[in-house]
C-alpha positions as CSV (number, residue, x, y, z in Angstrom):
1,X,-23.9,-9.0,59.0
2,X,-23.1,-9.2,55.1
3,X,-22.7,-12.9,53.4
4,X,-19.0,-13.3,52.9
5,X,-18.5,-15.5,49.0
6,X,-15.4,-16.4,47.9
7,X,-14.5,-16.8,44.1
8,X,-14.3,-20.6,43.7
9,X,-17.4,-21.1,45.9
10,X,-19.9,-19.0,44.4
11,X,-23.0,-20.5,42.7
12,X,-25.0,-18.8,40.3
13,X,-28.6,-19.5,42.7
14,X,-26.5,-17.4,45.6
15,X,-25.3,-14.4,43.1
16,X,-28.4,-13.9,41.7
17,X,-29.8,-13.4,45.6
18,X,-27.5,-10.0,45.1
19,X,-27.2,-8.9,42.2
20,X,-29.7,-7.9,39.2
21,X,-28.0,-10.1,36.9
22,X,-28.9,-9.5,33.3
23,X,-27.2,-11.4,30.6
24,X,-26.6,-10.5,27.2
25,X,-25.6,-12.8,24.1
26,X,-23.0,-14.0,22.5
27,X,-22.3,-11.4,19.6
28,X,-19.7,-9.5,17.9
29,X,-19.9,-6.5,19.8
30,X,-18.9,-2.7,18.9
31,X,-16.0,-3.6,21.3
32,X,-14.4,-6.9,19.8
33,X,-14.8,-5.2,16.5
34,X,-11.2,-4.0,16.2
35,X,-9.7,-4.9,13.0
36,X,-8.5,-1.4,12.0
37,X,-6.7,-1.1,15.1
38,X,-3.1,-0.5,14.1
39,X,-0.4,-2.5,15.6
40,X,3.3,-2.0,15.8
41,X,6.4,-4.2,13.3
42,X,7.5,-5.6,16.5
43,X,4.3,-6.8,18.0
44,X,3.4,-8.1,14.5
45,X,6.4,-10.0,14.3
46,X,5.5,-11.2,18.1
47,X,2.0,-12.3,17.3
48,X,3.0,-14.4,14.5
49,X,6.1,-16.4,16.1
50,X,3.5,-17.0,18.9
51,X,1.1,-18.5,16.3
52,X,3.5,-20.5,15.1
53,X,4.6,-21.9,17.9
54,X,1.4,-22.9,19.2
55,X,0.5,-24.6,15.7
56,X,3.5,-27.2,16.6
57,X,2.2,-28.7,20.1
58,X,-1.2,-29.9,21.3
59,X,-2.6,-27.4,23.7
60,X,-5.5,-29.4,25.1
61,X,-3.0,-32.2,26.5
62,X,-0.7,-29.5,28.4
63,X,-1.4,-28.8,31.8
64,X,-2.6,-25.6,33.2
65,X,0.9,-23.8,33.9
66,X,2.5,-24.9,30.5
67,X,-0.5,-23.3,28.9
68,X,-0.5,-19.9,30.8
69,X,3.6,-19.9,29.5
70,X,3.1,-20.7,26.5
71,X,0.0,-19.1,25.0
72,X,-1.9,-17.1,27.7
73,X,0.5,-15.0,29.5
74,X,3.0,-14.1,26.0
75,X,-0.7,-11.9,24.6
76,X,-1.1,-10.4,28.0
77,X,2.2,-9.2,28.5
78,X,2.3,-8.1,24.7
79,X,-0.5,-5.5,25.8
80,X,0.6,-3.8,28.7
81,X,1.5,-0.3,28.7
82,X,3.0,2.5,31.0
83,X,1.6,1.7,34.3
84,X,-0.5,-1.0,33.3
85,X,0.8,-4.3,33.8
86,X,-0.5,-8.2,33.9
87,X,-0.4,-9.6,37.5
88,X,-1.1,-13.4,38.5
89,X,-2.3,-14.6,41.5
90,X,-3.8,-11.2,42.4
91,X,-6.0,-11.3,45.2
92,X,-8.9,-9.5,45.1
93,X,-11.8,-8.4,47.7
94,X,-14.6,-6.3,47.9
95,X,-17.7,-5.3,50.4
96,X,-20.9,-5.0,48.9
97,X,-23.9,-3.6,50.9
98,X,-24.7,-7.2,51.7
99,X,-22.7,-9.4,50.6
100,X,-18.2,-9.6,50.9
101,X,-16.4,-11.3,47.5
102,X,-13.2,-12.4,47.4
103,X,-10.5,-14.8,46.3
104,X,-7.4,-15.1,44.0
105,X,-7.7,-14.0,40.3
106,X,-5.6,-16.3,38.2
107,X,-4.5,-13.1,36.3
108,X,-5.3,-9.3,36.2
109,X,-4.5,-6.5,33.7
110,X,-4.8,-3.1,35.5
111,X,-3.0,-0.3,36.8
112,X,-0.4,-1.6,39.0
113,X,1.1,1.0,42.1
114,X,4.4,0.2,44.1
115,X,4.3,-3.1,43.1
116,X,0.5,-4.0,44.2
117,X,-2.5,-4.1,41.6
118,X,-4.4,-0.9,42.1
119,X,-7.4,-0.7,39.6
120,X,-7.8,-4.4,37.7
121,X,-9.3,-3.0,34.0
122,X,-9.2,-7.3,32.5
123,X,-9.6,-10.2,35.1
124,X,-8.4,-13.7,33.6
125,X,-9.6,-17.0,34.5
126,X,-7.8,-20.2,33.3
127,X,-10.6,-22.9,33.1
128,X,-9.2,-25.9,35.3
129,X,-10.0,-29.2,33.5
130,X,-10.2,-32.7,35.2
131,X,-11.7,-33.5,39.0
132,X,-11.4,-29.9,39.3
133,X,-13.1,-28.9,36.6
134,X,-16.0,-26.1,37.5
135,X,-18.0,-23.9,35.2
136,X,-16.1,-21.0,35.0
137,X,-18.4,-18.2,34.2
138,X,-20.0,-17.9,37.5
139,X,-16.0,-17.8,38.7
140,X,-15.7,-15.1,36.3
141,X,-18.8,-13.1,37.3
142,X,-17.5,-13.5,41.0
143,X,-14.3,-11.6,40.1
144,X,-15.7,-9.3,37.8
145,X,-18.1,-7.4,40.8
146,X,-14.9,-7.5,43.1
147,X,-13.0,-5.9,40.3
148,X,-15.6,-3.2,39.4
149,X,-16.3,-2.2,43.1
150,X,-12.2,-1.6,43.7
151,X,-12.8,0.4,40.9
152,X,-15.1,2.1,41.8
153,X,-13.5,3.0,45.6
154,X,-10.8,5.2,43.5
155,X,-13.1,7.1,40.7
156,X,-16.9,6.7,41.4
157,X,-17.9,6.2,38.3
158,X,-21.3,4.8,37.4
159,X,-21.5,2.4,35.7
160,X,-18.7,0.7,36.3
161,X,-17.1,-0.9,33.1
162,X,-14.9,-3.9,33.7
163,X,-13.6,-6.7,31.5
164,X,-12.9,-10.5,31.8
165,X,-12.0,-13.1,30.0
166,X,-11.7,-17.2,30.6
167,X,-9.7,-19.7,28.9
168,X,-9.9,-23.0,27.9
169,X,-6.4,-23.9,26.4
170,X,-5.9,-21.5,23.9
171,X,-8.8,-20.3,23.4
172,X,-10.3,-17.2,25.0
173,X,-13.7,-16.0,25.6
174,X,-13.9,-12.3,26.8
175,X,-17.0,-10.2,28.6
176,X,-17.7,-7.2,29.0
177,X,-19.7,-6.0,32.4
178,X,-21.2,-3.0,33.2
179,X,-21.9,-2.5,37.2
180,X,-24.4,0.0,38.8
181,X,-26.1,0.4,42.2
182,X,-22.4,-0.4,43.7
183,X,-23.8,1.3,46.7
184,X,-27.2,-0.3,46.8
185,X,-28.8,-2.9,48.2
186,X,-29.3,-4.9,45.1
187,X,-26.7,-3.7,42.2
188,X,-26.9,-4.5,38.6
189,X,-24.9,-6.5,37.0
190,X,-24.8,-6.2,33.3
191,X,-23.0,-8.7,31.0
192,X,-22.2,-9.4,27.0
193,X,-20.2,-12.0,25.8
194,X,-17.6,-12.7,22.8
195,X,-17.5,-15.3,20.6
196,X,-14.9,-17.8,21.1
197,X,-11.1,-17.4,19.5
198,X,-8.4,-19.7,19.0
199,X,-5.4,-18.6,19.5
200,X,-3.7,-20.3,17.3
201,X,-5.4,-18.6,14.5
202,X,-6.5,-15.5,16.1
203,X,-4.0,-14.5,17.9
204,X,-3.8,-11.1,16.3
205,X,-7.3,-10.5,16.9
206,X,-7.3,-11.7,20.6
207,X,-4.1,-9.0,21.0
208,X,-6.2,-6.1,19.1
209,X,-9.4,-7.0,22.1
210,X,-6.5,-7.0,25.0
211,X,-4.4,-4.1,23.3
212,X,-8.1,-2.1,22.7
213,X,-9.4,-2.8,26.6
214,X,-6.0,-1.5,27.9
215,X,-5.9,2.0,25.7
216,X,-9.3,2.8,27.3
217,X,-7.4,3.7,30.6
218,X,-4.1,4.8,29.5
219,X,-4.9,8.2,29.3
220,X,-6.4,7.7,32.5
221,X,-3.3,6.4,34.3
């Protein structure tokens, strides 16, 4: 009988039981190095009314849901194309050789099909703060695996590439994972991490890393 985790639950002592996880370090990465990537009048002109706004309020005393309106969800749904949309409150499950993951992502970019999210490409978590404040990389790692193995039920692929990012106000952190062994007893999990960005000031370069993850599957789609 396989160990059933949800998302919120999950510690880091319990996920390393399952996974070979291997963590890289903080870097500028080939993949967040996007400056040349070209962007359009109209989302330049989005990118810097967003900055602007954000520059006249204090994110860190907003609650959760006014931040995810105001700063989090304007950049997500500024990089969605054709079939690839941003979903909240996407639940998300998976079943690993030993072990069952799931829970609610706070937000998903992916491919979504008759109105369901089919293959999640980013998974977003928005860091909670007070009483119910938790670390939330572990969070993140939790709904990264779930992510990759839906993935991997449509194409296959090994490894599986997946992307998340959490947030802490306006600022965003984003990882790239790299899953193998889906099928296997213990699979590995690979992981590098951004730096940090403030949105405030880097919004455009925060849009070039979302704008950059989704192009990858376009073509797919």
């Amino acid at each position: 009988m396989s160990t059933r985790f949800t998302f919120s639950n999950i510690t880091l002592e319990e996920l390393t039981q399952f996974v070979n996880l291997q963590e890289g370090e903080i870097d500028d990465h080939d993949w967040t190095k996007i400056d040349s990537l070209p962007l359009s009048d109209l989302e330049n002109q989005h990118l810097q009314e967003l900055m602007t706004d954000l520059r006249k309020i204090h994110t860190l005393l907003l609650n959760e849901a006014t931040v995810w309106s105001a700063a989090i969800y304007p950049l997500l749904s500024l990089a969605t194309q054709k079939s690839i949309r941003v979903w909240v409150q996407v639940p998300l499950r998976a079943r690993y050789v030993n072990f069952d993951i799931e829970g609610i992502a706070d937000g998903v970019l992916g491919k979504v099909v008759a109105s369901r999210v089919k293959s999640p490409y980013l998974v977003i978590v928005e860091t909670k703060r007070g009483v119910e404040c938790q670390n939330p990389v572990i969070q993140l790692y939790a709904e990264l695996l779930a992510a990759a193995h839906l993935n991997w039920e449509q194409d296959h692929r090994l490894p599986q590439e997946i992307f998340g990012c959490y947030t802490v106000a306006d600022v965003w952190t984003f990882v790239r994972a790299e899953v193998s062994g889906i099928d296997t007893d213990l699979p590995t999990f690979q992981v590098e991490f951004s730096r940090e960005y403030m949105e405030k000031t880097e919004a455009f370069t925060i849009f070039k890393i979302l704008k950059n993850i989704v192009s990858k599957h376009v073509v797919i789609t």
